[in-house]
ROSE-4610 file (N, C-alpha, C; in Angstrom, 1 decimal, always signed):
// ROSE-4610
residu = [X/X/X/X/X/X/X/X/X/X/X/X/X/X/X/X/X/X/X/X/X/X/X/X/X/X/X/X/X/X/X/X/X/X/X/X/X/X/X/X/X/X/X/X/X/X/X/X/X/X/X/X/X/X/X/X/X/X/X/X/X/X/X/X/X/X/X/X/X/X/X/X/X/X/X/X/X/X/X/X/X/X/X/X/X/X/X/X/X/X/X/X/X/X/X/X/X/X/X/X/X/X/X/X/X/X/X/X/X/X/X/X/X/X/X/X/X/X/X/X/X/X/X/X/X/X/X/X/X/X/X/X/X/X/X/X/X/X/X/X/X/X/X/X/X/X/X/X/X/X/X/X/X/X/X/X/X/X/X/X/X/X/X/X/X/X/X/X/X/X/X/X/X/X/X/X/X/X/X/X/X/X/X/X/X/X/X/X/X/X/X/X/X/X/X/X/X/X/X/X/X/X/X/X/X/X/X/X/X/X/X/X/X/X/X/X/X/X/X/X/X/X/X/X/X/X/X/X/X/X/X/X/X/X/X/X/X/X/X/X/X/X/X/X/X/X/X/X/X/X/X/X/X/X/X/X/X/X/X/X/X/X/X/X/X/X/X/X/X/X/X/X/X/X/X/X/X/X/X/X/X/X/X/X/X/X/X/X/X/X/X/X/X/X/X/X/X/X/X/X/X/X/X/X/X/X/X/X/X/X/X/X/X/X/X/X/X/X/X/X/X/X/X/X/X/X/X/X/X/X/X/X/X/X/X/X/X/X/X/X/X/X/X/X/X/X/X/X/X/X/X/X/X/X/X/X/X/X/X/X/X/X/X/X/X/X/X/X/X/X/X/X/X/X/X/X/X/X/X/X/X/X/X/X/X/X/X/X/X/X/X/X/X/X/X/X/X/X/X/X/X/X/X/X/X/X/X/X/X/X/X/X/X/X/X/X/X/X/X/X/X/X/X/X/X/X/X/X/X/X/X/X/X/X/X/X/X/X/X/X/X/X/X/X/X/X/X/X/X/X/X/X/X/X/X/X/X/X/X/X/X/X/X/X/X/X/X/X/X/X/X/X/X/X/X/X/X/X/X/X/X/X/X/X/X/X/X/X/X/X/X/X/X/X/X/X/X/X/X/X/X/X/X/X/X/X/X/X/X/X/X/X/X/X/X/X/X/X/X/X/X/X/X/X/X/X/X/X/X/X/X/X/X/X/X/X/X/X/X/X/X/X/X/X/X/X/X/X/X/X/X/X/X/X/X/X/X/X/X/X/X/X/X/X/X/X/X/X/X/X/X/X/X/X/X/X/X/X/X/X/X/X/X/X/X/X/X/X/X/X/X/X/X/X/X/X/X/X/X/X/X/X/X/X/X/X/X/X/X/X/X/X/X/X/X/X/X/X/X/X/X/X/X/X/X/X/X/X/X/X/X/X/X/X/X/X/X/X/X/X/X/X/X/X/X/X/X/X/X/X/X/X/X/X/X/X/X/X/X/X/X/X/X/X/X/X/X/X/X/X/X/X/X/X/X/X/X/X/X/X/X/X/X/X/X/X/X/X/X/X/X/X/X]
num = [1/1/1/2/2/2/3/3/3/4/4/4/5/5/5/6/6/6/7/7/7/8/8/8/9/9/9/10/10/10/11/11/11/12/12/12/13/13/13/14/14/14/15/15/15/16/16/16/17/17/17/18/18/18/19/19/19/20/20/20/21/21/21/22/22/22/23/23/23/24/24/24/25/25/25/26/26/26/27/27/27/28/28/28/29/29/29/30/30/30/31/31/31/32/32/32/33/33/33/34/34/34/35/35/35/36/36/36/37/37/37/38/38/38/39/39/39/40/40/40/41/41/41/42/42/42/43/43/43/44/44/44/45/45/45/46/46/46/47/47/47/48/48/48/49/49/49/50/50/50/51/51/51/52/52/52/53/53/53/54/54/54/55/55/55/56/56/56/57/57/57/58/58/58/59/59/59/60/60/60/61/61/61/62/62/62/63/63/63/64/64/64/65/65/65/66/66/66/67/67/67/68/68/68/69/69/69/70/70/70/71/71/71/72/72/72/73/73/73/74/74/74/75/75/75/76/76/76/77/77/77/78/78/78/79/79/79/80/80/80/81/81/81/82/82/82/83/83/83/84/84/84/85/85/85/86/86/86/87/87/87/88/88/88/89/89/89/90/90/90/91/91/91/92/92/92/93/93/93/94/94/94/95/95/95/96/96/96/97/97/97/98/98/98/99/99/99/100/100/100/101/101/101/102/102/102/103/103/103/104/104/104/105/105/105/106/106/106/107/107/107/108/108/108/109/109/109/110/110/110/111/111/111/112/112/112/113/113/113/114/114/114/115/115/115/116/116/116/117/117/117/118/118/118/119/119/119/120/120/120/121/121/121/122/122/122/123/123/123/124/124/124/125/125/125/126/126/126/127/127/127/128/128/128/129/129/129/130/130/130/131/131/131/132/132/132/133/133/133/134/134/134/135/135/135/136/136/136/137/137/137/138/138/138/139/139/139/140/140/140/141/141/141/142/142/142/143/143/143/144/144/144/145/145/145/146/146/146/147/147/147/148/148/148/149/149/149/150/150/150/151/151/151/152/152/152/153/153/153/154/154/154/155/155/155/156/156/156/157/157/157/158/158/158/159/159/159/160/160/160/161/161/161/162/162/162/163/163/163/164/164/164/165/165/165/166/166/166/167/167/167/168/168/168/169/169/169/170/170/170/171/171/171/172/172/172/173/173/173/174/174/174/175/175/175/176/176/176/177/177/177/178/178/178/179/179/179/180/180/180/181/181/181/182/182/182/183/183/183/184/184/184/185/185/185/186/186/186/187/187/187/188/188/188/189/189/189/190/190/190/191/191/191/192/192/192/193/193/193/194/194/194/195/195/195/196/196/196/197/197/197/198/198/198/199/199/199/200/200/200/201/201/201/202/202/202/203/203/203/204/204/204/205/205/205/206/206/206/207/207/207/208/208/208/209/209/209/210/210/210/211/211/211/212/212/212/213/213/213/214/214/214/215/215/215/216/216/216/217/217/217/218/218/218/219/219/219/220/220/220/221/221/221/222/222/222/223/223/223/224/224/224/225/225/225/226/226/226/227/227/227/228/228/228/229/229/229/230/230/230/231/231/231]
x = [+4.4/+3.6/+4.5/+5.1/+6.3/+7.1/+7.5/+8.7/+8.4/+7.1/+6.4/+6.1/+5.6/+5.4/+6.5/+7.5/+8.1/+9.3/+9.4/+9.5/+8.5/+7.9/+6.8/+7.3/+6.9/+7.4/+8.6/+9.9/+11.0/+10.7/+9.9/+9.6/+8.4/+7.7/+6.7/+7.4/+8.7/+9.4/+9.9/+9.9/+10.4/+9.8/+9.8/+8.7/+8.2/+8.7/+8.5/+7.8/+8.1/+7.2/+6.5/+5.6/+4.1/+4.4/+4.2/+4.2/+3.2/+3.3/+1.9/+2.2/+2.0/+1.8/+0.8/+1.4/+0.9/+0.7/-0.6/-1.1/-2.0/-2.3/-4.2/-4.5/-3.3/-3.9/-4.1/-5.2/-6.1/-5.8/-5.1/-4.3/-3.5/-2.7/-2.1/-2.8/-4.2/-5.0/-4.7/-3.9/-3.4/-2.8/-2.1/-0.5/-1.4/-2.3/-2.5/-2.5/-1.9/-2.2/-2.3/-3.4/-3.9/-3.5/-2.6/-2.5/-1.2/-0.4/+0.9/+1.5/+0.7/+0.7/-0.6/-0.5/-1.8/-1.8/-2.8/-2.7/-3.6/-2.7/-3.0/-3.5/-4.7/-5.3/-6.3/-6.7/-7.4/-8.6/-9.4/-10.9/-11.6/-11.8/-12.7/-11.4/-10.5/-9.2/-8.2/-7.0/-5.5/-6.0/-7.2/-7.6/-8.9/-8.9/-9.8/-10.1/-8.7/-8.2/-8.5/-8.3/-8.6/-7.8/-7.4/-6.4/-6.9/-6.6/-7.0/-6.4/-7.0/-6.7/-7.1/-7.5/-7.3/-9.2/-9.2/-10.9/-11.2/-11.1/-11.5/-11.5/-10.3/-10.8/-12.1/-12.1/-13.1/-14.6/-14.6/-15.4/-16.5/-15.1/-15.6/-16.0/-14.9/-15.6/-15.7/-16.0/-16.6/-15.4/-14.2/-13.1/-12.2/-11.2/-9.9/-9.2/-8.4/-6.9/-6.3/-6.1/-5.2/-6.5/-7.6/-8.8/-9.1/-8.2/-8.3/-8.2/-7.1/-6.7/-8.1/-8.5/-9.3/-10.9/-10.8/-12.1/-11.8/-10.0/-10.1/-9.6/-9.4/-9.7/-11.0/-12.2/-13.5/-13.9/-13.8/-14.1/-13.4/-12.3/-11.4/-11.2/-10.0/-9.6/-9.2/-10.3/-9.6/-8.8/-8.5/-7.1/-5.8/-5.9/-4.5/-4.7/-5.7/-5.5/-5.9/-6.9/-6.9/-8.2/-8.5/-10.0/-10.8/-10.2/-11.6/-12.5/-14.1/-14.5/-15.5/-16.1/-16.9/-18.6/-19.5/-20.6/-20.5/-18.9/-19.1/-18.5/-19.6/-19.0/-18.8/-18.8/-18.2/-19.1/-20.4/-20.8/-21.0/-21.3/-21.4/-20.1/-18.7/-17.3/-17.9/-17.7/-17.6/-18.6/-19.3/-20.2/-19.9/-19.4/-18.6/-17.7/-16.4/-15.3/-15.7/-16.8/-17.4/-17.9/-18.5/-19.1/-17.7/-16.7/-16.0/-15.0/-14.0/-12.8/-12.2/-11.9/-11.0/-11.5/-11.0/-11.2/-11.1/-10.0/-9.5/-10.7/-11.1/-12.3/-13.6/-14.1/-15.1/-14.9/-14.1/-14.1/-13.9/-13.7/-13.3/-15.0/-15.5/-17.5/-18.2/-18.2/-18.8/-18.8/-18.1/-18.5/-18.9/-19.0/-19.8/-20.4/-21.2/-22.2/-23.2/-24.4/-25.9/-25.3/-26.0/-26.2/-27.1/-26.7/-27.3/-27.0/-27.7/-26.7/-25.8/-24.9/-24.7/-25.0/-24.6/-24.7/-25.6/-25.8/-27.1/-26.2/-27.4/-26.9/-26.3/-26.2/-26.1/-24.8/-24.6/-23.3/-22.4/-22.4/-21.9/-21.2/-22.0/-21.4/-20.6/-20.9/-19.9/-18.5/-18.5/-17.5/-16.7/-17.6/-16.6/-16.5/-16.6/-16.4/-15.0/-14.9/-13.9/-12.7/-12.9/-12.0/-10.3/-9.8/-8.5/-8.2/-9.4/-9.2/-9.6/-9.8/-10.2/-9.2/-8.3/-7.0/-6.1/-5.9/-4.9/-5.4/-6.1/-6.5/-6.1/-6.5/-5.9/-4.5/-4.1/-2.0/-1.3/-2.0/-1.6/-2.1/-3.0/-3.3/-2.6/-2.3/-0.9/+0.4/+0.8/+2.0/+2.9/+4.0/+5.0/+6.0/+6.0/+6.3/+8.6/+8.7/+10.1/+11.2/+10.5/+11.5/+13.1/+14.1/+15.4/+15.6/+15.9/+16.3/+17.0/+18.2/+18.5/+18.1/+17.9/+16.8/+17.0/+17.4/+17.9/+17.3/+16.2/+15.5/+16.1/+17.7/+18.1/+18.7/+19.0/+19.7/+18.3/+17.2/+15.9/+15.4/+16.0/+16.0/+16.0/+15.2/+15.8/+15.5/+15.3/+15.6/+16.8/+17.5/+18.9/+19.9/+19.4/+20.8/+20.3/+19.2/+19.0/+20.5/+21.0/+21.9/+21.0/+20.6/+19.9/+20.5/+22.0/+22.3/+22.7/+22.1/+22.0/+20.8/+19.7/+18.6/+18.1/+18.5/+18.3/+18.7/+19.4/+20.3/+19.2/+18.9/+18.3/+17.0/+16.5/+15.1/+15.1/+16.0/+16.5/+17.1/+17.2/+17.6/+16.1/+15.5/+14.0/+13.1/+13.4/+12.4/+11.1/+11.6/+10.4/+10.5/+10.4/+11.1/+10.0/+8.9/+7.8/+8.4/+8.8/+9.9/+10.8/+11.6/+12.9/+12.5/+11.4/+11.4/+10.6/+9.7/+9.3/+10.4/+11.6/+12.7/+12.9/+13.4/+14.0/+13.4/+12.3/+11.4/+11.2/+11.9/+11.6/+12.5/+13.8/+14.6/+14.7/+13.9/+13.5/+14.4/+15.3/+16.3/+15.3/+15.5/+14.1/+14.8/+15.6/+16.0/+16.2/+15.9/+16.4/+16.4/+17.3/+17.1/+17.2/+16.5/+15.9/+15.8/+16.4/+16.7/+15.5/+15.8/+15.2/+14.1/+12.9/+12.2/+12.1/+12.7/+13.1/+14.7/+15.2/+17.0/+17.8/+18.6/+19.4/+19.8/+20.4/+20.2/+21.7/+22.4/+22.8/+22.1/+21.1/+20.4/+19.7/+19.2/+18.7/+17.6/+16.7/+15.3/+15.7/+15.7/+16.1/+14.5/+14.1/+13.2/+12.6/+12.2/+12.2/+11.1/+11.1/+9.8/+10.1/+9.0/+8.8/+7.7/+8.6/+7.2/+7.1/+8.2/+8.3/+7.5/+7.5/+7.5/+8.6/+9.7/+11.3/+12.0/+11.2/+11.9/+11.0/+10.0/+9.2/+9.8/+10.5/+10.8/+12.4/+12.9/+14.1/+13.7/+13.1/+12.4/+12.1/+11.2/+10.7/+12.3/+12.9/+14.2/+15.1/+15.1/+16.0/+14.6/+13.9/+13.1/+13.5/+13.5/+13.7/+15.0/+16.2/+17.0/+16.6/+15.9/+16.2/+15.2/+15.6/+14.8/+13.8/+13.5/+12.0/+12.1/+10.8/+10.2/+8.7/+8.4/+7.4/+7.0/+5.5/+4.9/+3.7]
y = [-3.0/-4.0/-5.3/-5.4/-7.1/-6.5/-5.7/-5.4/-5.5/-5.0/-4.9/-6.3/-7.4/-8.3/-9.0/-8.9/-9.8/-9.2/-8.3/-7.8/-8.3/-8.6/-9.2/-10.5/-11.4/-12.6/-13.2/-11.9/-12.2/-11.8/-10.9/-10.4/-11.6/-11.5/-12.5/-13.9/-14.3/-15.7/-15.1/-13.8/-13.4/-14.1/-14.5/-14.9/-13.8/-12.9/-11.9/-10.4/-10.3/-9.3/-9.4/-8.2/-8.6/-7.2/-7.6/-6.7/-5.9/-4.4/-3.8/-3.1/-3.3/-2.7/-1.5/-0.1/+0.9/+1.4/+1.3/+1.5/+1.8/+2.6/+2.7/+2.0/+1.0/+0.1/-1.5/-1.5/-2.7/-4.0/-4.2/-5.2/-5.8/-5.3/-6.0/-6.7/-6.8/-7.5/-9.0/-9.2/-10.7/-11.3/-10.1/-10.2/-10.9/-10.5/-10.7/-12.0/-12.3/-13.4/-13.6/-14.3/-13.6/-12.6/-12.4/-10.9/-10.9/-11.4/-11.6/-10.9/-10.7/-9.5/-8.8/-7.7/-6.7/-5.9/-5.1/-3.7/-2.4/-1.8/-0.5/+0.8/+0.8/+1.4/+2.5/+3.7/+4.5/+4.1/+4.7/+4.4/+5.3/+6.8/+7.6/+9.0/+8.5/+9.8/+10.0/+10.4/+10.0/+9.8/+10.6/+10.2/+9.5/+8.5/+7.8/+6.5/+5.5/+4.3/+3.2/+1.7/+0.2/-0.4/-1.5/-2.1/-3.3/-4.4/-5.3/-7.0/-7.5/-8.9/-9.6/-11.1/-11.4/-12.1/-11.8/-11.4/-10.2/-9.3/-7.9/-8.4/-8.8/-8.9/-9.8/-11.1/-12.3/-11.5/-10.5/-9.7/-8.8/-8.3/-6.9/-8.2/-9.1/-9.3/-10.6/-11.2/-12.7/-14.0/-13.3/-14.2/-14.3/-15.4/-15.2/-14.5/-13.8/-13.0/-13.4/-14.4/-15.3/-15.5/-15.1/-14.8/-13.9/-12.9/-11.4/-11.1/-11.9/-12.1/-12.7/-13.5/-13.9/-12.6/-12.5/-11.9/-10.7/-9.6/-9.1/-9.2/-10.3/-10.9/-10.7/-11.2/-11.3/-9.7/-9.1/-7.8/-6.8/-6.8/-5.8/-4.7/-4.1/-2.9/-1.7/-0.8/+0.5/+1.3/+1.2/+2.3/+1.5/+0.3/-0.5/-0.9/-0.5/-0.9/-2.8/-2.9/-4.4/-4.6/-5.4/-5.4/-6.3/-7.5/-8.2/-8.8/-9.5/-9.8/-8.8/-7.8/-6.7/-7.2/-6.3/-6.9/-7.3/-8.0/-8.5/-7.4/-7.2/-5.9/-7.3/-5.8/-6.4/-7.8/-7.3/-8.8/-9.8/-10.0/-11.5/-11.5/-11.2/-11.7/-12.3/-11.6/-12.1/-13.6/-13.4/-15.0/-15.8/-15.8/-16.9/-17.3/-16.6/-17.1/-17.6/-17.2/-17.7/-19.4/-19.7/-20.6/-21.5/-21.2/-22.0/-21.8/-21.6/-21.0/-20.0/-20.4/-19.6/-19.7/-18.7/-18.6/-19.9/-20.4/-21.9/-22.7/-22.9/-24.1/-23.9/-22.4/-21.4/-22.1/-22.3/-22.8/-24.1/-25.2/-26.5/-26.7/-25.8/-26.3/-26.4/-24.8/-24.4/-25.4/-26.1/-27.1/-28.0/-28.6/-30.2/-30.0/-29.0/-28.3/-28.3/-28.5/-27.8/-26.5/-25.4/-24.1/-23.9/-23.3/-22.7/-21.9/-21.2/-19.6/-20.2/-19.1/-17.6/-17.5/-18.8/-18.9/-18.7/-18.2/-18.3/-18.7/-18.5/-19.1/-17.4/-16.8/-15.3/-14.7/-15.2/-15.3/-15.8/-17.0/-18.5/-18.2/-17.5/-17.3/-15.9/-15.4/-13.5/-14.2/-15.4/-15.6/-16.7/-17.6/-18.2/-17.2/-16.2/-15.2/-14.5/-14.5/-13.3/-14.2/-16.4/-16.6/-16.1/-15.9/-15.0/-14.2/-13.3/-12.1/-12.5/-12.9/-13.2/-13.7/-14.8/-15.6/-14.6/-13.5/-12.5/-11.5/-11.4/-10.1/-10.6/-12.0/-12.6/-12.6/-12.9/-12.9/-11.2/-10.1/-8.7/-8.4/-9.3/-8.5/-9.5/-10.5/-11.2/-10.4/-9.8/-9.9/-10.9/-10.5/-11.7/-11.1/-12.5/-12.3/-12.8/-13.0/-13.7/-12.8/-11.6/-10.4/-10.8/-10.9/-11.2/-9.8/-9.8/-8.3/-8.8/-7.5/-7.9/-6.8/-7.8/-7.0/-7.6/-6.7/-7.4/-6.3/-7.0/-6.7/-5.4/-5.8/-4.9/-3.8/-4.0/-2.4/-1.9/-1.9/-2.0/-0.6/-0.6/+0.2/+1.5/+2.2/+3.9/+4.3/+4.2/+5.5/+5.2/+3.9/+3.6/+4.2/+4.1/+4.4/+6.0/+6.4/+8.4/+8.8/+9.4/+10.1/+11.6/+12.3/+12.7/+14.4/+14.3/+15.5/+16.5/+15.1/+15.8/+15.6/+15.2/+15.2/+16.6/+16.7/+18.1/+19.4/+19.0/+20.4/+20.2/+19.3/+18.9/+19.3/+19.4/+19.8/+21.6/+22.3/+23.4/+24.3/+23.4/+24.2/+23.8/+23.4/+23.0/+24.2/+24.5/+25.6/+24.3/+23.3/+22.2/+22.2/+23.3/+23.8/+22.2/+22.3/+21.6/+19.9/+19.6/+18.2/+18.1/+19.2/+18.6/+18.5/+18.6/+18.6/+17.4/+16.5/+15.7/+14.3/+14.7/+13.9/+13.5/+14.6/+14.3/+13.9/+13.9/+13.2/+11.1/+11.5/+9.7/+8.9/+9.5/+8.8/+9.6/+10.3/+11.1/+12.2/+12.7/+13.9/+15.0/+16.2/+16.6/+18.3/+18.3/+19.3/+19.4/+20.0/+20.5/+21.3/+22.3/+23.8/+23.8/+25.2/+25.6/+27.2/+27.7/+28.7/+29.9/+31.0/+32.0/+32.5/+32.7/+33.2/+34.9/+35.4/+37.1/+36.9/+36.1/+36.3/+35.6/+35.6/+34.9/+33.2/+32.6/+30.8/+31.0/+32.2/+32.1/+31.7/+32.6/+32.6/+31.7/+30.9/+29.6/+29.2/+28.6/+28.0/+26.9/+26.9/+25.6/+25.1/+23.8/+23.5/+22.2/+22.3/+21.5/+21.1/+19.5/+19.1/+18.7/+19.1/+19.1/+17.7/+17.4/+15.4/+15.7/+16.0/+15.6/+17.2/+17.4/+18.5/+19.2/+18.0/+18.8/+19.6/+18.8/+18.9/+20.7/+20.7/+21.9/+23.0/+23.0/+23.9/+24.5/+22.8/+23.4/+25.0/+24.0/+24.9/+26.4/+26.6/+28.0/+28.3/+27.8/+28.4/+29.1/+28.1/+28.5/+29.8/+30.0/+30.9/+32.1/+32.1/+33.5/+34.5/+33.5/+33.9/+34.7/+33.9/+34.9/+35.8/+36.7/+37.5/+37.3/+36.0/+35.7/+34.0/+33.6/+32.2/+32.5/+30.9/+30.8/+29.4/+29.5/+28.4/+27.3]
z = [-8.7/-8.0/-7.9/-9.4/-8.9/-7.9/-7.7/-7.2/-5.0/-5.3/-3.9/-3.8/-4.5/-4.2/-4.1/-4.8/-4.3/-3.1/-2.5/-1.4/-0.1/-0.7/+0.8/+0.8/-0.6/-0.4/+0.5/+0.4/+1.1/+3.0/+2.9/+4.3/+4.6/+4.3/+5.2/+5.4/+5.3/+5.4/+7.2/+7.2/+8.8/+10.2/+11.1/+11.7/+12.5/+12.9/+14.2/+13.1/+11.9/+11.2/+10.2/+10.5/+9.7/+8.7/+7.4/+6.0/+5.6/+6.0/+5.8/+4.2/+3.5/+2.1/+1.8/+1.8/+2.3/+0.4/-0.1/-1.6/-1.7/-2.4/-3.4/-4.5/-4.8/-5.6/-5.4/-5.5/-5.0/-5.2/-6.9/-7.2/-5.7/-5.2/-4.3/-3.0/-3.4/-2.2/-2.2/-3.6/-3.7/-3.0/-2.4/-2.0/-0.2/+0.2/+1.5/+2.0/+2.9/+3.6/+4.8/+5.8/+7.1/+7.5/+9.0/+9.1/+9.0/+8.6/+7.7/+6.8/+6.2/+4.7/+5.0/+5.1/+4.7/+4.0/+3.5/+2.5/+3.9/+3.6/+4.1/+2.3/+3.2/+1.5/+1.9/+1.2/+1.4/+1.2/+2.0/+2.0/+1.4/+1.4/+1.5/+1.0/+1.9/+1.8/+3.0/+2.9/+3.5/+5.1/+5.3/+7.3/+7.2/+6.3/+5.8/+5.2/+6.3/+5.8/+6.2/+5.3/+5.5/+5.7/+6.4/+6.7/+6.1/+5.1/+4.8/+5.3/+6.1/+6.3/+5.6/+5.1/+4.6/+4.9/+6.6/+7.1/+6.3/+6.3/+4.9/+3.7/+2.9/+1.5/+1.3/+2.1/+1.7/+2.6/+3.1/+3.6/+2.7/+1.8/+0.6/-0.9/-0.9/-2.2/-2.4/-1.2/-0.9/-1.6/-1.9/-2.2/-1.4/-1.4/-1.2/-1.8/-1.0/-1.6/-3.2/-3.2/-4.5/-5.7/-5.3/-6.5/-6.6/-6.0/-6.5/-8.1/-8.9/-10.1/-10.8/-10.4/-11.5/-11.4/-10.2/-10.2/-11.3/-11.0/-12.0/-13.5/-13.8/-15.5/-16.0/-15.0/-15.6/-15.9/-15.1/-14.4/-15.7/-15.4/-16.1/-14.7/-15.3/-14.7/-15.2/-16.1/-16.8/-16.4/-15.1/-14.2/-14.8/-14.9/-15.1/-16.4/-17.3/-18.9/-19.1/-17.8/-17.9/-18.6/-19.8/-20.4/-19.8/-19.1/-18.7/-19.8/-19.5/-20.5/-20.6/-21.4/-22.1/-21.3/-20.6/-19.7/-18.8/-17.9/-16.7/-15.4/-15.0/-13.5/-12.2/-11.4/-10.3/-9.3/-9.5/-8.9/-9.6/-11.0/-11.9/-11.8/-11.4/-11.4/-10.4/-9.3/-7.9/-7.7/-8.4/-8.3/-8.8/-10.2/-10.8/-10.3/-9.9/-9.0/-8.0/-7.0/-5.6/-6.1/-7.3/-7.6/-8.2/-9.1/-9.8/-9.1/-8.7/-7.7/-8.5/-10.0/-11.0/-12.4/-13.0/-14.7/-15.2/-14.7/-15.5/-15.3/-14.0/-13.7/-14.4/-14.4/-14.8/-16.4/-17.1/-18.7/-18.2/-17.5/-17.9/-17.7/-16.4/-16.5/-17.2/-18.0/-18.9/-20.1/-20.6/-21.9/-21.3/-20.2/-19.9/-18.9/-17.9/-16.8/-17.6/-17.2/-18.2/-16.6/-17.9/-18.0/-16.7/-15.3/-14.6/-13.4/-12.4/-12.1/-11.5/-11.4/-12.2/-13.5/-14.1/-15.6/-16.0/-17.5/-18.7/-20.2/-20.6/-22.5/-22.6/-22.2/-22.8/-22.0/-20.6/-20.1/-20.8/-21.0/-21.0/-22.9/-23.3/-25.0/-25.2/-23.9/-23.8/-23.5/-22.2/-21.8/-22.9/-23.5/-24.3/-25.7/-26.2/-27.2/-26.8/-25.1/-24.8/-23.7/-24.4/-23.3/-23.3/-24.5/-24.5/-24.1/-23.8/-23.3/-21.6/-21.1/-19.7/-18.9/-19.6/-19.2/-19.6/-20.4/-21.0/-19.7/-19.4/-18.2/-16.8/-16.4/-15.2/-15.3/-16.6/-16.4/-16.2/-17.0/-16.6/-14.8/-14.4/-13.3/-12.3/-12.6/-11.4/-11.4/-10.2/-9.5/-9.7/-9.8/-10.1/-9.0/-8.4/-7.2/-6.9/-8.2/-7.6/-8.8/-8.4/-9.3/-8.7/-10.0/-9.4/-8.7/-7.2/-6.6/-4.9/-5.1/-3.7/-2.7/-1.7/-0.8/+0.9/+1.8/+3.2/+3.7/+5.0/+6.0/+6.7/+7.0/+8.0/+7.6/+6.2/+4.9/+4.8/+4.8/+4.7/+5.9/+6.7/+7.7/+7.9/+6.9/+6.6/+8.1/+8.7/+10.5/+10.6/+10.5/+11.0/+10.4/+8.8/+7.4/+6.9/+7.9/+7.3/+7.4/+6.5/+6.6/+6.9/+8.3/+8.6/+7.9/+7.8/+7.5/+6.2/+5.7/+4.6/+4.0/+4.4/+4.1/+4.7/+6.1/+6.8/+5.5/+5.4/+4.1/+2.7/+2.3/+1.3/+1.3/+2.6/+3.1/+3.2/+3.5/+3.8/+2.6/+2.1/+0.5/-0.5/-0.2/-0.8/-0.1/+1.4/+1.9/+2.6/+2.4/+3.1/+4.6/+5.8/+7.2/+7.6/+7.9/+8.8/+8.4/+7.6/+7.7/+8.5/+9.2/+9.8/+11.2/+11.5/+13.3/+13.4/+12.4/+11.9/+11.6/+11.0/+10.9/+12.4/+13.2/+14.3/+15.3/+15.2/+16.2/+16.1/+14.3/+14.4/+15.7/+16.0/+16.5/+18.2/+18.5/+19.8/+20.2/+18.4/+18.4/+18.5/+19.8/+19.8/+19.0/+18.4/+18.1/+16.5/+15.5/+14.0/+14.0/+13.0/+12.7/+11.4/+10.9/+10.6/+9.9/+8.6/+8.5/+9.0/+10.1/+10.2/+9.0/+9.2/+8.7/+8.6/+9.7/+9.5/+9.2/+9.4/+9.0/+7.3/+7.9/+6.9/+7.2/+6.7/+6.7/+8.4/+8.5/+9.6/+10.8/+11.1/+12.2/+11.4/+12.7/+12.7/+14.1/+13.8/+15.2/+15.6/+17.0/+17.3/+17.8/+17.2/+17.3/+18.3/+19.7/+21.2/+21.4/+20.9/+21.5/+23.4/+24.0/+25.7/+25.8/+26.1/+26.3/+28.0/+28.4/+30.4/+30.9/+32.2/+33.3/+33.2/+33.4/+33.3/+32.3/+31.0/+29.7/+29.7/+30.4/+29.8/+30.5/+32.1/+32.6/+32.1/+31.2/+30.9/+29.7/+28.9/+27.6/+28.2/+29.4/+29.6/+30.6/+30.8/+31.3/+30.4/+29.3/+28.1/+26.8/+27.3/+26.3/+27.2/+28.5/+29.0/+28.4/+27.8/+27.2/+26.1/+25.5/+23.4/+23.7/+22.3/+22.1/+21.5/+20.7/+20.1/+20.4/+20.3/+20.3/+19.9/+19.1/+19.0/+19.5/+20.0/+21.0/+20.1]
């Protein structure tokens, strides 16, 4: 997560690109800022996804992005080993931070506020019983965003820097066939091969995607040749 955040941080200084952060973990909703930064995150399952702006997060959990952290200090997070404070779920966080901005403010009220909602005498004595553990859960669940790393937009570029042919071999000695015509389509190479499934790694499929009319008649021109194809 530092490492992704502070990868955005360098990219969102771009002007012309927008950082989609492609994760299932939610922590990085911090990271968003308008449509600048987003998270691309599952919803339901892999053909079953959210795009989060920064209109989404303050959508789902009535905060800003950058009170993602505090909401989960209060909260806790057992997937990431975060405790939070013991009794507070997800919506008495989300109201406290909606009401105080942050954990920090949320304690400077609490001793000189009279007591009233979100608050009770029975909130108000969980949270000051567990304020170390609450400011200890907000600091595990911040991203740190200025990891020393070198990192350039344009080396960044795996379609450009695939060394395609040996990833082709790497894929082909793995038996991963349904990858390489998938490779070659990134860059509109409409051809990979592909060790024979009745032969030996000699014989080989040449594999043609047909987008045009023309491209199609070449294809059924060149199938009248072999002796097998598959469609």
């Amino acid at each position: 997560d530092d490492l992704i955040g502070s990868i955005a941080e360098k990219t969102k200084k771009h002007k012309d690109i927008q950082t989609i952060i492609a994760t299932g973990d939610l922590d990085t909703l911090q990271l968003v800022e308008d449509d600048k930064v987003v998270v691309l995150t599952l919803k339901k399952g892999v053909t079953d996804t959210i795009l989060y702006t920064q209109k989404e997060v303050e959508k789902r959990y009535g905060l800003k992005p950058e009170q993602v952290v505090d909401f989960k200090g209060l909260k806790g997070d057992p997937s990431d080993n975060i405790p939070g404070v013991p009794g507070i779920g997800e919506k008495t966080a989300s109201a406290l931070i909606q009401a105080f901005g942050s954990i920090e403010d949320l304690y400077k009220e609490i001793g000189k506020a009279k007591i009233k909602p979100p608050l009770s005498e029975k909130l108000v004595q969980k949270l000051l019983e567990n304020k170390d553990m609450a400011l200890f859960s907000k600091k595990l669940a911040t991203i740190i965003r200025d990891v020393p790393l070198e990192f350039d937009i344009q080396n960044a570029d795996w379609r450009a820097n695939m060394k395609k042919e040996e990833l082709g071999k790497m894929l082909q000695d793995l038996g991963i066939y349904s990858l390489l015509k998938r490779i070659g389509d990134l860059d509109g190479d409409p051809a990979m091969k592909q060790p024979s499934l009745m032969g030996g790694a000699d014989e080989s499929i040449k594999v043609v995607s047909a987008g045009s009319l023309k491209q199609v008649r070449e294809v059924t021109e060149a199938v009248k040749k072999q002796k097998h194809f598959a469609f």
